[in-house]
N, C-alpha and C positions, 0 to 999 in steps of 0.2 A: 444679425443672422438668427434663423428661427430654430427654438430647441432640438427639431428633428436633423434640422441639417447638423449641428456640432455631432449627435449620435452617429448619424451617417459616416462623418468622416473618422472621426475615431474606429469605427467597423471597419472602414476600410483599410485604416492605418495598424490594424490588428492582424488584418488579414496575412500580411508582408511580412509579419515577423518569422522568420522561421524557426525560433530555439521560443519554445513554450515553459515560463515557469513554471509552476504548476501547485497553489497554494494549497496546505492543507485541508483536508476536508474529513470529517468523523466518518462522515456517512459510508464511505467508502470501504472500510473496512463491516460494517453491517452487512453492507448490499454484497459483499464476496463471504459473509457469513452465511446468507440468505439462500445464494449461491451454493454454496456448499453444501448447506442443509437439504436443500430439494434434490443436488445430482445425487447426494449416497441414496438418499428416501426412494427416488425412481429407481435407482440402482437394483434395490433390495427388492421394492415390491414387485417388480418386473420378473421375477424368478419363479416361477412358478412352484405354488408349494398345492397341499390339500387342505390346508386353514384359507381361508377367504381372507380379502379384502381387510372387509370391515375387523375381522379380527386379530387382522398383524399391523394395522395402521398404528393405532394408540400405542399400543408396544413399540413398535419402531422409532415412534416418533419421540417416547418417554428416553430409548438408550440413543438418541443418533450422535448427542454429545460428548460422544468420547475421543479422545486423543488420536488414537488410532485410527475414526475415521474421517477425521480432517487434516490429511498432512498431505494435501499435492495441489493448492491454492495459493493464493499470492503473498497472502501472509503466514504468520507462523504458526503451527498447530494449539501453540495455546491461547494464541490471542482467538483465532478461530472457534475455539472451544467458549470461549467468554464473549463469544458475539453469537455462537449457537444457542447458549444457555438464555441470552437475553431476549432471541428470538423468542424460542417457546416459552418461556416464563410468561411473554406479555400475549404470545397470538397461538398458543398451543393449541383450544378447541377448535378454535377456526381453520388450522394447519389440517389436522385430523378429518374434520369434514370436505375439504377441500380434495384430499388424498382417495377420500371414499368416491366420492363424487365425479372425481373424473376416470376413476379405473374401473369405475362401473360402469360410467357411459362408454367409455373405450380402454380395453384394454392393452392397447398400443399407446399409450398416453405417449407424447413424449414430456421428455424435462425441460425443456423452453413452455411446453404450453403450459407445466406446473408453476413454473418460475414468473411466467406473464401472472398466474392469478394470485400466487402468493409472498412473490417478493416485490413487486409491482403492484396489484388490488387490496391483498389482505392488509398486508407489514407495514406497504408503500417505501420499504428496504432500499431498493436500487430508482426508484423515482426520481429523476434529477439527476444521478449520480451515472446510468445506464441509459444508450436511447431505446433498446431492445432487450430481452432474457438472451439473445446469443451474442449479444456484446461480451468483451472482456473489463474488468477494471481495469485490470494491466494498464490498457490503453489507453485511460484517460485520469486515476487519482492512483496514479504510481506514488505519489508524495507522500498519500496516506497513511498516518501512524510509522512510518519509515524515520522520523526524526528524532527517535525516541534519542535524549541526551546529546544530542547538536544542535546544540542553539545555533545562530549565523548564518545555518547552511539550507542552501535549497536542493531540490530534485529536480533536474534538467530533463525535460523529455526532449530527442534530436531524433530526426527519423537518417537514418541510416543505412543504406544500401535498400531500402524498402522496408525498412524495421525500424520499432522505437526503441529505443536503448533510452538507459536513465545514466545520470551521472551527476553525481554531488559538487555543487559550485559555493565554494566558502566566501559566504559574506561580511565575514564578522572584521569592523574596521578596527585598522594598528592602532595604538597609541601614540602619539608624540615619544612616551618611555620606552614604547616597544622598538620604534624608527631608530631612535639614539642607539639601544642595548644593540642592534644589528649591527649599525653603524660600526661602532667602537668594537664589534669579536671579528669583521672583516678588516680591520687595520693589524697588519702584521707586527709581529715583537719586534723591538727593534734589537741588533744584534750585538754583544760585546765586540770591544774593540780587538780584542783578542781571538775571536770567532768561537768564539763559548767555551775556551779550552780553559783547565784549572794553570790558576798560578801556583809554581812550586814554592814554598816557604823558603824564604832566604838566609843564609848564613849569615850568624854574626862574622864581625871582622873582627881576628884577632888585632 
């Protein structure tokens, strides 16, 4: 059989599965960092003030990593906060001019078309991880950083009345010691022949 076809059928036998593992992926938690960083950034610049642009960009973009404005995202506001921070630490200039540059071509920007150039072009954040900026992670690296301390276990994604739902599937195998320990606390006591009641002490005989 020629190399393409075993790929074929493996695709195809992929396709039929309906309960999707879903292995961990780092990235995931970046790209909804990414995420998050661009919606509060349009959020704020959108508001109209009498400071321009260019001079609330830097600013904004120096405080965006605070607790308070990452807390309604997939993960937790502090893991958020330390995938914000990583963000700018590495693409901060380029964030800034990005910011300038499309709210001066259009002041309607939306935060998909920020997110296409900066968590996709700049960062390359959601690359691989995202097919579009109006994707959710939700929907595709739910697994993501969610393991934290469960070894064994996966993230089940099931889609569900038209929803994906996750739900944690323990993989971690018994032992032999563990089989027996069950074994032996589901064998009942066994009972006095008396039915557990005390023997009274008996009198000497005169």
């Amino acid at each position: 059989m020629a190399p393409h076809w075993g790929l074929i059928v493996i695709a195809v036998c992929l396709s039929h599965i309906p309960t999707l593992l879903v292995a961990v992926q780092p990235g995931g938690l970046a790209c909804e960092g990414c995420h998050g960083v661009v919606t509060e950034l349009h959020e704020k610049l959108s508001k109209p003030t009498k400071a321009s642009v260019e001079e609330r960009a830097a600013k904004l973009v120096d405080k965006i990593c605070k607790l308070e404005n990452l807390v309604k995202y997939v993960y937790s506001p502090p893991k958020m906060v330390k995938a914000c921070n990583e963000l700018i630490k590495q693409h901060r200039d380029s964030i800034v001019d990005s910011l300038i540059d499309h709210f001066d071509a259009n002041a309607a920007v939306t935060a998909n078309e920020l997110e296409a150039d900066i968590c996709f072009t700049i960062s390359k954040s959601c690359e691989g991880i995202k097919a579009s900026p109006d994707a959710k992670v939700s929907d595709t690296v739910v697994a993501d950083q969610m393991l934290d301390g469960k070894s064994g276990q996966n993230i089940v994604l099931q889609h569900e009345d038209g929803k994906i739902v996750t739900k944690v599937q323990d993989d971690t195998p018994s032992t032999d010691d563990d089989t027996a320990k069950k074994s032996k606390d589901k064998k009942a006591k066994p009972k006095s022949d008396d039915g557990g009641a005390k023997k009274k002490p008996q009198k000497d005989e005169l």
